[in-house]
C-alpha positions as CSV (number, residue, x, y, z in Angstrom):
1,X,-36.6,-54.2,4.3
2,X,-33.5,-54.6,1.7
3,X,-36.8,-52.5,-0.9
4,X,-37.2,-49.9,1.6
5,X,-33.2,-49.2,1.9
6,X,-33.7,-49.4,-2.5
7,X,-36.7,-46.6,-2.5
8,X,-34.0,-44.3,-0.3
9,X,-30.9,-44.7,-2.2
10,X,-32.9,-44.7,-5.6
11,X,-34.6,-41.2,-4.4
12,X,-31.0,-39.9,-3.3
13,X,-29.7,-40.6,-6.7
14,X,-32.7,-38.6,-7.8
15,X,-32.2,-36.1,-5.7
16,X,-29.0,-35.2,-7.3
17,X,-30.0,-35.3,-11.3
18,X,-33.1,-33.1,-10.2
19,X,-30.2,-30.7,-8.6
20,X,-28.1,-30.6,-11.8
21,X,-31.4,-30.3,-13.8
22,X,-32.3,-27.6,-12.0
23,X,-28.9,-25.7,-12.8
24,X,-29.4,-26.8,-16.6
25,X,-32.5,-24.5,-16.6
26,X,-31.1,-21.8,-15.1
27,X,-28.5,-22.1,-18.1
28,X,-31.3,-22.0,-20.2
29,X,-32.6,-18.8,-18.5
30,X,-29.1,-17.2,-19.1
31,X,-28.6,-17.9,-22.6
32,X,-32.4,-17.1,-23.6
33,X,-31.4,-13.7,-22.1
34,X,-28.0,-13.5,-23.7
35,X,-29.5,-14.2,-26.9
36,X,-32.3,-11.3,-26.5
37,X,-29.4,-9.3,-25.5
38,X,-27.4,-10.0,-28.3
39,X,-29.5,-8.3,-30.7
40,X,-28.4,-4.4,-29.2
41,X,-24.6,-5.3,-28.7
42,X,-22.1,-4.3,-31.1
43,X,-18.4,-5.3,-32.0
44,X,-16.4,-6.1,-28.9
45,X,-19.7,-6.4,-26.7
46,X,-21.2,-9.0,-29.1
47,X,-18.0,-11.0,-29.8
48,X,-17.6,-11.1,-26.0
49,X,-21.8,-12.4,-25.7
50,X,-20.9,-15.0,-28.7
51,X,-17.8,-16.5,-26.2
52,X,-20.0,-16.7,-23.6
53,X,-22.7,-18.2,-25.1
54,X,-20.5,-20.9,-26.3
55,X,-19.3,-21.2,-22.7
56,X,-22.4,-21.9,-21.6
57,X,-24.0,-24.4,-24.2
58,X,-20.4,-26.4,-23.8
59,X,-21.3,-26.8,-20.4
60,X,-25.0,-27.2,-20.7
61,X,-23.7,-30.3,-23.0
62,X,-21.9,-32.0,-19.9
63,X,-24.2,-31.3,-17.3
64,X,-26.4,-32.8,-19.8
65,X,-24.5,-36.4,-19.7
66,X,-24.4,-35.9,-16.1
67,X,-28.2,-35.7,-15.6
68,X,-28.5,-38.9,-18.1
69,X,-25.5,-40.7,-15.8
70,X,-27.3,-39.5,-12.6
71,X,-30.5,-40.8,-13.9
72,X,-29.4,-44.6,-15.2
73,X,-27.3,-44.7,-11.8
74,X,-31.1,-44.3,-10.3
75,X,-32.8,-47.3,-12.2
76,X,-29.5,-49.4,-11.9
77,X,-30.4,-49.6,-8.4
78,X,-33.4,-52.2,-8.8
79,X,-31.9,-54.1,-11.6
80,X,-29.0,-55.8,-9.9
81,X,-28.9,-59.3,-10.7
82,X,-28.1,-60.7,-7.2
83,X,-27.2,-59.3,-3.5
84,X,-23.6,-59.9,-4.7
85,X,-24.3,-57.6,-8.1
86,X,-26.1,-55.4,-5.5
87,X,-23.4,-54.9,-3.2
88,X,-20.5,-54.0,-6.0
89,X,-22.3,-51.8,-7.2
90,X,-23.5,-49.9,-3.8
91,X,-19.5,-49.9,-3.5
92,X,-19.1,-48.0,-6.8
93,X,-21.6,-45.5,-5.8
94,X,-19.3,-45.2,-2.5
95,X,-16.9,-43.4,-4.3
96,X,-18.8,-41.2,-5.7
97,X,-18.1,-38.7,-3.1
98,X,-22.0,-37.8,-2.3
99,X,-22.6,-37.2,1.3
100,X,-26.6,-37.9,0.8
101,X,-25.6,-40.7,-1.6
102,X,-23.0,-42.1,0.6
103,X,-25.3,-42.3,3.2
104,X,-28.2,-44.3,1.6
105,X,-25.8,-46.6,0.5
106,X,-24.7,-47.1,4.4
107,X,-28.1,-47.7,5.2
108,X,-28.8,-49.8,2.4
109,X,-25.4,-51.9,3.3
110,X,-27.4,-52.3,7.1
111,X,-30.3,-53.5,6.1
112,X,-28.6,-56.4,4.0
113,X,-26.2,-57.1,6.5
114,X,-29.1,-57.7,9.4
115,X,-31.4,-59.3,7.0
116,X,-33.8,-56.7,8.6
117,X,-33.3,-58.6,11.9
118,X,-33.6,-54.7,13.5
119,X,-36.8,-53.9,12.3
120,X,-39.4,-54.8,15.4
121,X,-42.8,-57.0,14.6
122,X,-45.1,-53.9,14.5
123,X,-42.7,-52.2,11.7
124,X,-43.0,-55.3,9.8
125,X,-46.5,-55.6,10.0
126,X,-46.7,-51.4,8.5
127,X,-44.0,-52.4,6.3
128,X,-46.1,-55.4,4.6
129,X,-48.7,-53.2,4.3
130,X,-46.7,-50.3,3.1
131,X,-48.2,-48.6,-0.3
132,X,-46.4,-46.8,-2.6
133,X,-47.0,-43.0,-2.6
134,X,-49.2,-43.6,-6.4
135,X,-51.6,-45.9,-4.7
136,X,-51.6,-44.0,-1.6
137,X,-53.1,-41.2,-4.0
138,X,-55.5,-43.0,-5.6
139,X,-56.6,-44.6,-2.3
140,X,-57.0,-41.0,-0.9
141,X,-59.8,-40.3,-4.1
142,X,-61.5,-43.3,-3.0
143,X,-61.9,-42.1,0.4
144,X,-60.9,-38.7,0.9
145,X,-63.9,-36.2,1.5
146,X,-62.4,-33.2,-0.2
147,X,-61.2,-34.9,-3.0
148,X,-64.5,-36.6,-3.5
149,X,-65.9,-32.9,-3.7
150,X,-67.8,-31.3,-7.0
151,X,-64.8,-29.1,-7.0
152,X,-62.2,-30.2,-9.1
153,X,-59.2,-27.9,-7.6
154,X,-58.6,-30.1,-4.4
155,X,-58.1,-33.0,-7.1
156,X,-55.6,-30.7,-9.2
157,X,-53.7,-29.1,-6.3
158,X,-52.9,-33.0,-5.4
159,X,-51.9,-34.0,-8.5
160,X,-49.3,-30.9,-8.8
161,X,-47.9,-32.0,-4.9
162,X,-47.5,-35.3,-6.3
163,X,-45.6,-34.7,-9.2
164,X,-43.1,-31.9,-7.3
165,X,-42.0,-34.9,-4.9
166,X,-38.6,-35.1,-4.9
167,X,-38.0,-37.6,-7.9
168,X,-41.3,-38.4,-8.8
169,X,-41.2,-37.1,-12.1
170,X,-38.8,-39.2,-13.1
171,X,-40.2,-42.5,-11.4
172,X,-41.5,-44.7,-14.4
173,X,-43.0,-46.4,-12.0
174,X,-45.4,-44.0,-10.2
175,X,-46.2,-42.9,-14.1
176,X,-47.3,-46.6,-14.8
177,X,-48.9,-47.0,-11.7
178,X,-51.4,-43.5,-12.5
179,X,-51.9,-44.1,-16.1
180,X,-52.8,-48.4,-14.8
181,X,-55.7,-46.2,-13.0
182,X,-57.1,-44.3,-16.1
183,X,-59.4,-47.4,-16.7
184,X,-60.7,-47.2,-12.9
185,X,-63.8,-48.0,-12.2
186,X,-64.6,-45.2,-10.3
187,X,-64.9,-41.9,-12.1
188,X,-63.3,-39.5,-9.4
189,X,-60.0,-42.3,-9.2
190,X,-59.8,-41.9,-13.0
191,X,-60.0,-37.8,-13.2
192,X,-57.1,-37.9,-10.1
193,X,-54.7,-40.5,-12.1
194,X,-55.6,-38.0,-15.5
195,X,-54.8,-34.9,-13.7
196,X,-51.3,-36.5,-12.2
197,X,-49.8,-38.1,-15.1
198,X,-50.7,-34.8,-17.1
199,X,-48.4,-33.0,-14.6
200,X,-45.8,-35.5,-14.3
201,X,-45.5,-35.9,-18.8
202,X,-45.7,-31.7,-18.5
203,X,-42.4,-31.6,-15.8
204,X,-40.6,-34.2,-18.2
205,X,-41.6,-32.1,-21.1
206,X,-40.7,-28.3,-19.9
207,X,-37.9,-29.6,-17.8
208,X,-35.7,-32.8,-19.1
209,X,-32.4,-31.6,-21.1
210,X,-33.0,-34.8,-22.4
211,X,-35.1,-33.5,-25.5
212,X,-36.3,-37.0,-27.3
213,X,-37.2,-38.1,-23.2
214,X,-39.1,-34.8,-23.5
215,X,-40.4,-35.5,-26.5
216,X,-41.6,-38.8,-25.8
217,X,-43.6,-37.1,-22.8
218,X,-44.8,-34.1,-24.9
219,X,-46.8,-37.3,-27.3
220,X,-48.0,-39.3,-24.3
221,X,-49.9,-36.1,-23.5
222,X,-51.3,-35.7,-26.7
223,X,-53.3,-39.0,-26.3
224,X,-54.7,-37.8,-23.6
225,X,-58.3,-36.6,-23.0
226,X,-58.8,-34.6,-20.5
227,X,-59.8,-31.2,-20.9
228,X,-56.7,-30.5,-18.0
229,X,-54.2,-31.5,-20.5
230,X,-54.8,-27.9,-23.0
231,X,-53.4,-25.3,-20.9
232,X,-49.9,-27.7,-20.6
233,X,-50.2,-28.2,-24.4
234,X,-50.4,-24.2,-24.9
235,X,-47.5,-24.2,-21.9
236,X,-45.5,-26.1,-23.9
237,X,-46.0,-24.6,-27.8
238,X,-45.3,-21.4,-26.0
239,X,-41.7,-22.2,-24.5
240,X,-39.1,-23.1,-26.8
241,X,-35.9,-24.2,-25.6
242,X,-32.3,-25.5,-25.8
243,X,-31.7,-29.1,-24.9
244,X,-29.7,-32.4,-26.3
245,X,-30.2,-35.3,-28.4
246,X,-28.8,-38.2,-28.6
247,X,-26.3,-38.0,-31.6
248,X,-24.1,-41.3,-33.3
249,X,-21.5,-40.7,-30.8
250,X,-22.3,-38.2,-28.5
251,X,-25.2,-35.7,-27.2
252,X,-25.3,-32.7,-29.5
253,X,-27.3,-30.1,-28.7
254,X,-31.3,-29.3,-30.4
255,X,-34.1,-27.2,-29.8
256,X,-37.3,-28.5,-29.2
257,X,-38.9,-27.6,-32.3
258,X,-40.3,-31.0,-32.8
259,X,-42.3,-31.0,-29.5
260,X,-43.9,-27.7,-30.3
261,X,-45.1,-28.7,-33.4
262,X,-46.7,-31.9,-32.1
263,X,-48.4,-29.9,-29.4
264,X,-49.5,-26.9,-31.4
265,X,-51.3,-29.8,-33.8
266,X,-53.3,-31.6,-31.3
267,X,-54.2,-28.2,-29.6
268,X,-55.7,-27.5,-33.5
269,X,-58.0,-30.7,-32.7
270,X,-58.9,-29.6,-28.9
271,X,-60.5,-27.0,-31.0
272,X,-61.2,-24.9,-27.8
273,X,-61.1,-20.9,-28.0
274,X,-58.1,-20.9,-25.8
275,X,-56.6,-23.3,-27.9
276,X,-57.0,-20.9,-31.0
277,X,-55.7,-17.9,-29.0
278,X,-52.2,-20.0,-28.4
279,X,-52.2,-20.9,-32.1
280,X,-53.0,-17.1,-33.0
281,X,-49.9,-16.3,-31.4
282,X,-47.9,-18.7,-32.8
283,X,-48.1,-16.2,-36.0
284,X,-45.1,-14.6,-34.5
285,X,-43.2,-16.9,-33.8
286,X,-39.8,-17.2,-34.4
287,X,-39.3,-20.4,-35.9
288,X,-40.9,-20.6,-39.7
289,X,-42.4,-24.4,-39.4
290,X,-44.5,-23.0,-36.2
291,X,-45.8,-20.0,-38.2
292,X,-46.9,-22.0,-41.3
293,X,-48.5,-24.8,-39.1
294,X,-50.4,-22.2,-37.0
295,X,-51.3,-20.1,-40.7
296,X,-52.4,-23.0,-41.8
297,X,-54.5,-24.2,-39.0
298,X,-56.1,-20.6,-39.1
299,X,-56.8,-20.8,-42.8
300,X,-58.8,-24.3,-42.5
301,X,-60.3,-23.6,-39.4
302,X,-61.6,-19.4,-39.6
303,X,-64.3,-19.4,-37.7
304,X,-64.7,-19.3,-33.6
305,X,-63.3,-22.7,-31.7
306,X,-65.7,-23.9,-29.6
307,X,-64.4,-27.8,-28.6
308,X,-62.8,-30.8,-30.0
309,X,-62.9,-31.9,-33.3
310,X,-62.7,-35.3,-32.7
311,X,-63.4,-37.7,-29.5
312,X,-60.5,-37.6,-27.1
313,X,-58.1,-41.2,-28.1
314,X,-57.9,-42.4,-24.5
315,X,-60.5,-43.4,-22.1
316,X,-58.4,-41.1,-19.0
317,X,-61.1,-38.5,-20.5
């Protein structure tokens, strides 16, 4: 029961970095339409855009730490040492002033306290057999008639409910649990775990201010080999965007060049025509090592794409 009380406050935490994450993109929004802005302003105007713009990216850099504090106050949960470990720290999260947060932590403190003595025999026989929500998935395309279907869009649209659960993103766990399943026996099991870790590793990649977390995503989805995992590639090349690093002392803040450029080279090897139609518009972009990259990937490769030029590197295929 003590596990159950865990999942809840864990999620809570969760809750609350995906809230401040949320309100770091929407910085993002604002400055990428400063900038554009910027380029028509004049004088006053565009000395007033430059102050504001630094505004914004000084406090992009805190809610930044924020969302990495919110995040390791999540995983401390299930890495207490002892009950005793446990319970200082569910009082430190106490204070935290978070009514949501506050709450799991109450319930959390029950469930200890009672040993689950309050939980009847029939809710410990359902709890015993309790599954977490990956397997419940992967049980579901084992069993489920419409994900068992020739049509792969019932198997997508799960995957993309999956990884918009509240926190599930972010839950290393659920990730380990989906990508333990791209070896499944059955083929149908193994497209479902391909198609939901691609759209967990694409929210971490588009969304974490994080940027080498985002990175790190944006790589695990290059190994992959399903054809699902393009159009997230070309997603990502496409979107650059402001985010933080992890400097010698501090976060400073990046771009995520880096993640582009990974992403813009394996879509060279997918090969695929809308692979070269991404790559084609890379020619404009505005950062020069994406231009070269994709003139050079033209230049080698003129004629029509027409699929990969080598055999995908993992067997999620």
């Amino acid at each position: 029961m003590i596990g159950i009380g865990l999942r809840d406050l864990e999620e809570a935490i969760s809750a609350k970095a995906d809230a401040l994450q949320r309100v770091f993109s929407d910085m993002s929004m604002e400055l990428d339409e400063l900038g554009k802005s910027m380029l028509e302003l004049r004088g006053d105007e565009k000395q007033a855009a430059r102050e504001k713009q630094k505004e914004l990216r000084t406090k992009q850099r805190e809610l930044a730490a924020d969302i990495n504090t919110w995040r390791e106050r999540a995983r401390a949960v299930r890495h207490q040492s002892s009950i005793s470990s446990l319970q200082t720290y569910l009082e430190e999260l106490s204070t935290l002033g978070e009514e949501a947060i506050t709450a799991a932590v109450e319930r959390t403190r029950a469930l200890i306290e009672s040993g689950g003595s309050d939980v009847s025999q029939e809710e410990r026989a359902d709890l015993r057999q309790e599954q977490t929500p990956a397997q419940r998935l992967l049980e579901r395309a084992r069993t489920d008639y419409f994900m068992r279907g020739s049509d792969v869009s019932a198997r997508e649209r799960e995957a993309v409910t999956f990884a918009n659960i509240t926190g599930m993103a972010q839950d290393d766990a659920a990730l380990a649990e989906m990508e333990g399943a791209l070896d499944d026996g059955d083929p149908l099991v193994r497209e479902v775990a391909s198609l939901t870790v691609i759209q967990i590793l694409r929210f971490r990649a588009l969304r974490f201010a994080d940027l080498d977390a985002a990175h790190l995503a944006a790589k695990r989805l290059t190994q992959l080999g399903h054809p699902a995992v393009v159009p997230v590639l070309i997603e990502i090349v496409e979107t650059p965007r402001s985010g933080f690093i992890q400097g010698e002392e501090e976060a400073v803040e990046s771009d995520n060049t880096r993640t582009r450029l990974i992403a813009l080279l394996r879509l060279v090897e997918w090969h695929t025509a809308d692979a070269e139609q991404a790559v084609r518009g890379r020619l404009r972009d505005r950062e020069e090592k994406i231009v070269r990259v994709a003139e050079r990937a033209l230049d080698l490769f003129p004629d029509p794409w027409t699929g990969p030029l080598k055999k995908p590197s993992h067997p999620g295929a």
